[in-house]
PyMOL Python script that loads the backbone (N, CA, C, O; Angstrom):
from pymol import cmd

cmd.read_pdbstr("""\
ATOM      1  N   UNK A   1       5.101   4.661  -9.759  1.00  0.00           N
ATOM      2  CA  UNK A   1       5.526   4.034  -8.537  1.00  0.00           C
ATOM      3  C   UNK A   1       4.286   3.577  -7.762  1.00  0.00           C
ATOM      4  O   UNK A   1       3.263   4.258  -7.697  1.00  0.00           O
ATOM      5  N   UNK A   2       4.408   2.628  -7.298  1.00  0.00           N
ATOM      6  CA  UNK A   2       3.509   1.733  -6.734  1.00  0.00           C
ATOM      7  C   UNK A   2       2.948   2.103  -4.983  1.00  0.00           C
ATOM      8  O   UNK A   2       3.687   1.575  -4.152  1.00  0.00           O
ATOM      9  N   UNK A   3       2.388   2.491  -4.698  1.00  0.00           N
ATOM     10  CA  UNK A   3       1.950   2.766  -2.966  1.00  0.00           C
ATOM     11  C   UNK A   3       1.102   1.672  -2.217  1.00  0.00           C
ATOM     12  O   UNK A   3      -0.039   1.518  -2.653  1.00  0.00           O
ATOM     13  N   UNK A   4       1.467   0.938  -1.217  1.00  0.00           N
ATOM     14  CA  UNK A   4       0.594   0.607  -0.575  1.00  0.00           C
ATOM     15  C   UNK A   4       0.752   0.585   0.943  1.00  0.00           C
ATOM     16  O   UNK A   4       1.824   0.554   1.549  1.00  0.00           O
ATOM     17  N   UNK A   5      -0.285   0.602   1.387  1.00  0.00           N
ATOM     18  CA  UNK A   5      -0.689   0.608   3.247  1.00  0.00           C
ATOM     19  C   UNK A   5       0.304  -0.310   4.144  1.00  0.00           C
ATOM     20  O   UNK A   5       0.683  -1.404   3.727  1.00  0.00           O
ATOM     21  N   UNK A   6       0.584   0.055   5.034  1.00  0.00           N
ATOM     22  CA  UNK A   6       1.383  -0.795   6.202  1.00  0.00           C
ATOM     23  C   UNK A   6       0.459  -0.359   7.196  1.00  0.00           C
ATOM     24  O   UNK A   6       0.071   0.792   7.396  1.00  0.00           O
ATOM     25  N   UNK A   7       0.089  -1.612   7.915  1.00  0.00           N
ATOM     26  CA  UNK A   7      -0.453  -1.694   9.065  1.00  0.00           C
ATOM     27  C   UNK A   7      -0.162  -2.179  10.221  1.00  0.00           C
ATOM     28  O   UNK A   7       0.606  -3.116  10.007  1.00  0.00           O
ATOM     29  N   UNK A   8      -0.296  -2.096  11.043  1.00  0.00           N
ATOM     30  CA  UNK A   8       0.529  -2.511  12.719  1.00  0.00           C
ATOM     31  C   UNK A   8       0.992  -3.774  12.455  1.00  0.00           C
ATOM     32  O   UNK A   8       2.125  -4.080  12.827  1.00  0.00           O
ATOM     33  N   UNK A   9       0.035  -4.847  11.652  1.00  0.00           N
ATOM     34  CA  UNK A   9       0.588  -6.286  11.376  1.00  0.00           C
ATOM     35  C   UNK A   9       2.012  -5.571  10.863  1.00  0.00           C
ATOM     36  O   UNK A   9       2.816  -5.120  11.678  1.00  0.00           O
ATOM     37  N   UNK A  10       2.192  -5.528   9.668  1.00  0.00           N
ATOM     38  CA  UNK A  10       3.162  -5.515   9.234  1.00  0.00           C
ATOM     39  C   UNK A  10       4.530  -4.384  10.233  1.00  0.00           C
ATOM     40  O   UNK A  10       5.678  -4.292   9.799  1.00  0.00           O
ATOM     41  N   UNK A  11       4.327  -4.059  10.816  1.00  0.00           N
ATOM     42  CA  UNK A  11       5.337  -3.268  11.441  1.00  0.00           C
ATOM     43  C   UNK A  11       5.749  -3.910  12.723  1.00  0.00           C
ATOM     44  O   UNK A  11       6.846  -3.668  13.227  1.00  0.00           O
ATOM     45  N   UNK A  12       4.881  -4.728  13.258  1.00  0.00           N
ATOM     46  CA  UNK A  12       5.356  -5.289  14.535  1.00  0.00           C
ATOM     47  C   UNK A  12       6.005  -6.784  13.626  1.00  0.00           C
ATOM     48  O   UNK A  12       6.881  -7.364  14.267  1.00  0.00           O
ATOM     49  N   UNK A  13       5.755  -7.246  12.628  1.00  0.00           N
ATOM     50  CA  UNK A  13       6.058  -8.668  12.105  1.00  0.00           C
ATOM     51  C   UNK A  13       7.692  -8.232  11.975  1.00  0.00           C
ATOM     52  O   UNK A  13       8.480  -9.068  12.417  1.00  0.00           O
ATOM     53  N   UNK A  14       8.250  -7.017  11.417  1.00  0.00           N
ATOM     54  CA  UNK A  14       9.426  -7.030  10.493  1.00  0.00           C
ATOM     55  C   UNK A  14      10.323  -6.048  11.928  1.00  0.00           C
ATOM     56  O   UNK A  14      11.481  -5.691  11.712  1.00  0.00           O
ATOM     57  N   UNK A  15       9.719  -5.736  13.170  1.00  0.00           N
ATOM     58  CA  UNK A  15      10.904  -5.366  14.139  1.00  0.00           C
ATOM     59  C   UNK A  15      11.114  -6.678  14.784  1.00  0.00           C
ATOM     60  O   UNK A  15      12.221  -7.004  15.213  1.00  0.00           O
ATOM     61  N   UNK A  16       9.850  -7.602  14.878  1.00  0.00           N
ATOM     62  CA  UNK A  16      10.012  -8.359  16.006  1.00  0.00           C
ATOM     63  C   UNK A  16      10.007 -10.168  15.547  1.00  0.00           C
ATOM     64  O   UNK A  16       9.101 -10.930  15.210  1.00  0.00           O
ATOM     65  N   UNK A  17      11.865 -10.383  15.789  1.00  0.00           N
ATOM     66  CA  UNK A  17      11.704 -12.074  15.397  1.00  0.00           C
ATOM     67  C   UNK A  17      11.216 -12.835  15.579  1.00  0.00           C
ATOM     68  O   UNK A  17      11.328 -13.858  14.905  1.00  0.00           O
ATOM     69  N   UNK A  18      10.275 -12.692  16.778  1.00  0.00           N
ATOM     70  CA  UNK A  18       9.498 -13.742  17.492  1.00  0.00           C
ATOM     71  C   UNK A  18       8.309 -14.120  16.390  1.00  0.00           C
ATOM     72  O   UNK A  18       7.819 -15.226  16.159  1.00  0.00           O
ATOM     73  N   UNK A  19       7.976 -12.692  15.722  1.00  0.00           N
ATOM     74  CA  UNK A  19       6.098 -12.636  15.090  1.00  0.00           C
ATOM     75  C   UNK A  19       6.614 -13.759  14.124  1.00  0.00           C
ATOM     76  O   UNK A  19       7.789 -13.924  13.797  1.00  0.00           O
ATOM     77  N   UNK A  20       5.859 -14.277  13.844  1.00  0.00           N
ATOM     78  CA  UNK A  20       5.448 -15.587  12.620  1.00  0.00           C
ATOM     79  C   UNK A  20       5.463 -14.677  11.070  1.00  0.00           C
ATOM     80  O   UNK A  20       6.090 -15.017  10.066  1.00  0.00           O
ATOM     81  N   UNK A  21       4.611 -13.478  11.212  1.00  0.00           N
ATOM     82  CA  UNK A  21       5.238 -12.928   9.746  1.00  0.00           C
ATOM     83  C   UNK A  21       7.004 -12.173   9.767  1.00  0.00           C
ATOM     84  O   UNK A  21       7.574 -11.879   8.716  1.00  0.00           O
ATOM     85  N   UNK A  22       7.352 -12.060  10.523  1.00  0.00           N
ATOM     86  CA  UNK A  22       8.854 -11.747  10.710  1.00  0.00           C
ATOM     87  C   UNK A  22       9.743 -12.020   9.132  1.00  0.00           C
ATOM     88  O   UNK A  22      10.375 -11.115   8.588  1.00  0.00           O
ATOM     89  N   UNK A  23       9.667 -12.989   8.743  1.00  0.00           N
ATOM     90  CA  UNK A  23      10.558 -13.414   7.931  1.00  0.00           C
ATOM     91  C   UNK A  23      10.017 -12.485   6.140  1.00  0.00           C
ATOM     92  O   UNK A  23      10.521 -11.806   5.245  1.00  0.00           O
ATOM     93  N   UNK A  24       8.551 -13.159   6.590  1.00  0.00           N
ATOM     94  CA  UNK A  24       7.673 -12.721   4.960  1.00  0.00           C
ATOM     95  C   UNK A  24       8.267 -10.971   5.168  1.00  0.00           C
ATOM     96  O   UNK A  24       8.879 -10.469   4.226  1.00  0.00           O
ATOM     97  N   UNK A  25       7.938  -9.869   6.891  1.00  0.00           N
ATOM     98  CA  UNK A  25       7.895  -8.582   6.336  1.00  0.00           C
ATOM     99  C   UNK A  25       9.618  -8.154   5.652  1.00  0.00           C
ATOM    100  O   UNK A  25      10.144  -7.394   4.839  1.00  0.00           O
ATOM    101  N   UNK A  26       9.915  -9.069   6.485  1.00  0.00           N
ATOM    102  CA  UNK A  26      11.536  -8.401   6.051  1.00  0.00           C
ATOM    103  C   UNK A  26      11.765  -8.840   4.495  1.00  0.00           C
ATOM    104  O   UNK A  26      12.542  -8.186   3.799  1.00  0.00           O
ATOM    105  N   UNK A  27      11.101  -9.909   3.999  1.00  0.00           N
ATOM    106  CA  UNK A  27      11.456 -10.144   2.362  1.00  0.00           C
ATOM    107  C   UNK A  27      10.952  -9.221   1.702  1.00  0.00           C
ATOM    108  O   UNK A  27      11.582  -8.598   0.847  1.00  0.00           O
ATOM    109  N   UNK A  28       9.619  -8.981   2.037  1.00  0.00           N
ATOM    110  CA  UNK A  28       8.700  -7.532   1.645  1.00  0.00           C
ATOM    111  C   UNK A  28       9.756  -6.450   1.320  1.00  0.00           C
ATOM    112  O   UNK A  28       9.928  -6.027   0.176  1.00  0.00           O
ATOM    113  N   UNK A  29      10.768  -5.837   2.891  1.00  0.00           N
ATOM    114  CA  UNK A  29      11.092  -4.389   2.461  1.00  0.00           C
ATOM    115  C   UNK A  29      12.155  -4.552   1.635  1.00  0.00           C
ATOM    116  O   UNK A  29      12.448  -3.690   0.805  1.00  0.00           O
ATOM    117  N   UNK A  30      13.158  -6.206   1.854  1.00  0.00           N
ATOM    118  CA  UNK A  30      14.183  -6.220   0.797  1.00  0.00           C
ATOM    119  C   UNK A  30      13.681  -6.138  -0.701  1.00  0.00           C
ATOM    120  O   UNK A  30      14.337  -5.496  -1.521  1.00  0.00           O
ATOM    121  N   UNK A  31      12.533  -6.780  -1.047  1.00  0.00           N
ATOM    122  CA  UNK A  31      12.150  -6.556  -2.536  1.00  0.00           C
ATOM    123  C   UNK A  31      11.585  -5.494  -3.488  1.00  0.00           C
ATOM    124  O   UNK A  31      11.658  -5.451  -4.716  1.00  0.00           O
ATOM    125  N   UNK A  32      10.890  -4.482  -2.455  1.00  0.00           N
ATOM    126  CA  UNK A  32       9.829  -4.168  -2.053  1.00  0.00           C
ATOM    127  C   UNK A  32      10.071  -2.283  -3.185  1.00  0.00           C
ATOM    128  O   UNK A  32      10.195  -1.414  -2.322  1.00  0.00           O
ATOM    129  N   UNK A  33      10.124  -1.809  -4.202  1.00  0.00           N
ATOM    130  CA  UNK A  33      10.768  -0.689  -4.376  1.00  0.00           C
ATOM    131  C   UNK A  33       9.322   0.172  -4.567  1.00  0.00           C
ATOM    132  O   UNK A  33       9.229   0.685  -5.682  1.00  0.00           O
ATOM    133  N   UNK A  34       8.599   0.325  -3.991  1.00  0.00           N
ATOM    134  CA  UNK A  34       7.473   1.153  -4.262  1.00  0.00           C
ATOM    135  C   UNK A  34       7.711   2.104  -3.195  1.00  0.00           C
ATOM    136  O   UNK A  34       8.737   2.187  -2.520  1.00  0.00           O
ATOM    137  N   UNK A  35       6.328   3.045  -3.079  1.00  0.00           N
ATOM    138  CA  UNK A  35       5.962   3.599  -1.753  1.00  0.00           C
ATOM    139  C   UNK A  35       5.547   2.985  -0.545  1.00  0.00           C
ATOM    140  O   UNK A  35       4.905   1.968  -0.807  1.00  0.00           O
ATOM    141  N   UNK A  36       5.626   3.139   0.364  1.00  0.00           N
ATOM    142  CA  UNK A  36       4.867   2.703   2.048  1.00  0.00           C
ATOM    143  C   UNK A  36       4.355   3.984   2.902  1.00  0.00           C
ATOM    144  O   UNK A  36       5.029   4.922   3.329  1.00  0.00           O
ATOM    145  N   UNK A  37       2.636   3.688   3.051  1.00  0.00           N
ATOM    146  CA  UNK A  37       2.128   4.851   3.574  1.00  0.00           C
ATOM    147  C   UNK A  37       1.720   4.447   4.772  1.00  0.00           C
ATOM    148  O   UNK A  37       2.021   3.271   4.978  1.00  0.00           O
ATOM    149  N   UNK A  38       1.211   4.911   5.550  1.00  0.00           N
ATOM    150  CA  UNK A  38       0.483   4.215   7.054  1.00  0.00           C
ATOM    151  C   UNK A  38       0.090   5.607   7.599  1.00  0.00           C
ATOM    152  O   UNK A  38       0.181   6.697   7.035  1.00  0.00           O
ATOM    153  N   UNK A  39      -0.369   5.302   8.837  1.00  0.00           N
ATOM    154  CA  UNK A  39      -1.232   6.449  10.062  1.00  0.00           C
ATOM    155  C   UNK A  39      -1.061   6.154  11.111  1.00  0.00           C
ATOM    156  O   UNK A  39      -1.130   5.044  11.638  1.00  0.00           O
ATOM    157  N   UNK A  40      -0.628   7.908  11.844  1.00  0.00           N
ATOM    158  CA  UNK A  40      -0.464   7.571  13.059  1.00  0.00           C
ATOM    159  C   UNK A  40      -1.593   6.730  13.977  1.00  0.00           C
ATOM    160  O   UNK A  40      -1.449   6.189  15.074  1.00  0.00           O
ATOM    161  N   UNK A  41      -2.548   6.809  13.271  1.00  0.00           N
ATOM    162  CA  UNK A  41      -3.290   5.398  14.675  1.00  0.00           C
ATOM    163  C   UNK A  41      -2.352   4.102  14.516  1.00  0.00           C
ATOM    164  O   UNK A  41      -2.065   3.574  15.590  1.00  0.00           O
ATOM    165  N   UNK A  42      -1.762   3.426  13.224  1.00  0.00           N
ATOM    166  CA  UNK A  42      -1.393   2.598  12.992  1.00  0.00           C
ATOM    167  C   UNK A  42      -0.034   2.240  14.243  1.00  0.00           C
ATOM    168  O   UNK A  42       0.144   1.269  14.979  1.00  0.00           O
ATOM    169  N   UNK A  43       0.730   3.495  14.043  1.00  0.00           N
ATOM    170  CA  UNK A  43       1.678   4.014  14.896  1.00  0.00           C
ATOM    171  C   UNK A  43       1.667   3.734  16.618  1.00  0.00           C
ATOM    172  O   UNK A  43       2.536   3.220  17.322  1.00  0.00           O
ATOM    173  N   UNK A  44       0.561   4.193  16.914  1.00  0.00           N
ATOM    174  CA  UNK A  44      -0.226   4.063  18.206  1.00  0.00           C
ATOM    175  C   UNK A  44      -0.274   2.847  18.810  1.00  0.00           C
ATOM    176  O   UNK A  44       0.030   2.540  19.962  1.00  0.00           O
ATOM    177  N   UNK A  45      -0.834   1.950  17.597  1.00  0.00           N
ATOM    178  CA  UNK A  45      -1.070   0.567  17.347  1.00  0.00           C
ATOM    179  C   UNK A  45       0.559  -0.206  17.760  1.00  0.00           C
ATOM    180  O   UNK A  45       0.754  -0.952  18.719  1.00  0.00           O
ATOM    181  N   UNK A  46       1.342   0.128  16.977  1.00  0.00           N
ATOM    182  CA  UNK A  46       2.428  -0.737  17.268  1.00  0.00           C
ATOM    183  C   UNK A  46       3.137  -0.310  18.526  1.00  0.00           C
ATOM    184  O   UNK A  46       3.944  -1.120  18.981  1.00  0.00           O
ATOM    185  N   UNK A  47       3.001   0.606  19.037  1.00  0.00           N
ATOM    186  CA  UNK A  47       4.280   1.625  20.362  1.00  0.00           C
ATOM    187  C   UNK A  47       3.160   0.720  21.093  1.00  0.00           C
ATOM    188  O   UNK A  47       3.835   0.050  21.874  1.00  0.00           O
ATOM    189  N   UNK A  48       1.764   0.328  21.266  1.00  0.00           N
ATOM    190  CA  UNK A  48       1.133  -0.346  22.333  1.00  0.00           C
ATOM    191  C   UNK A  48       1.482  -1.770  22.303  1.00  0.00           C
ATOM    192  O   UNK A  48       1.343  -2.585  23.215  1.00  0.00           O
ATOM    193  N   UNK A  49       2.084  -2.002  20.808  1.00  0.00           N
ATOM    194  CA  UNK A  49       2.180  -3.736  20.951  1.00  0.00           C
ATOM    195  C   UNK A  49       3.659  -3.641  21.427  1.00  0.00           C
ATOM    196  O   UNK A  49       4.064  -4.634  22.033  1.00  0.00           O
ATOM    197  N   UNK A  50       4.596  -2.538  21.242  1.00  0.00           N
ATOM    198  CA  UNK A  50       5.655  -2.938  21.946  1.00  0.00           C
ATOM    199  C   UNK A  50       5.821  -2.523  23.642  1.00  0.00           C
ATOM    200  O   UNK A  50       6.841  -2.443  24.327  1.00  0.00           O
ATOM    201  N   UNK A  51       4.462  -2.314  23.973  1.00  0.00           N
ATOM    202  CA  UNK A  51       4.651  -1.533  25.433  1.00  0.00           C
ATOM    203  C   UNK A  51       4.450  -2.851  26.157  1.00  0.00           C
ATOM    204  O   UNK A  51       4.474  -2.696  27.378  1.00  0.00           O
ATOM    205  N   UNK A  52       4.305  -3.799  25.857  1.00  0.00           N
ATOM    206  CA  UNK A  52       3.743  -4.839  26.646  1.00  0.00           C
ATOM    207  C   UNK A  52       4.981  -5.630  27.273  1.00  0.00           C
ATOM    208  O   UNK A  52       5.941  -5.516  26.511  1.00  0.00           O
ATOM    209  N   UNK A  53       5.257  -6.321  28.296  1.00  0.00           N
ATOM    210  CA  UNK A  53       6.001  -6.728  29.017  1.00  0.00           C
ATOM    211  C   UNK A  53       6.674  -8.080  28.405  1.00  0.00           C
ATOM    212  O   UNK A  53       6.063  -9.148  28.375  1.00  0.00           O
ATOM    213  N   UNK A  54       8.163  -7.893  27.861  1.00  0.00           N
ATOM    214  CA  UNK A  54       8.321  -8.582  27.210  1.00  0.00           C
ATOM    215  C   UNK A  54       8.533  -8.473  25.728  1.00  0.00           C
ATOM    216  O   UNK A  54       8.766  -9.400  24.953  1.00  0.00           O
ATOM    217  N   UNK A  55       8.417  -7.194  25.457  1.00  0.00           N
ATOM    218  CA  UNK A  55       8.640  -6.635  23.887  1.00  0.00           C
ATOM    219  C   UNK A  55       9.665  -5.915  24.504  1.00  0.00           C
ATOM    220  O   UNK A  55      10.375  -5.159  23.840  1.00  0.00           O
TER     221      UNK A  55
END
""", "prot")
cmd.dss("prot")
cmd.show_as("cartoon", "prot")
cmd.util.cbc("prot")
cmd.orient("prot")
């Protein structure tokens, strides 16, 4: 089984329709049958991109 990294790009692209990768992350998790690992800084990373006024 296959593992790779998710990073704030990819986590703010596939909650939020507005982001420009929006479409690519969501094809990602529909195709996608491996592992997904990440870190809580990554985590940190996205709860700050959604704290902003307007998310």
């Amino acid at each position: 089984m296959k593992t790779v990294f998710a990073d704030a790009y990819y986590y703010v692209a596939f909650v939020s329709s507005r982001d420009a990768g929006h479409v690519k992350a969501q094809e990602f998790s529909r195709t996608y049958k491996g592992r997904t690992v990440t870190t809580e800084w990554v985590l940190t990373e996205v709860a700050d991109a959604f704290s902003l006024p307007g998310m």
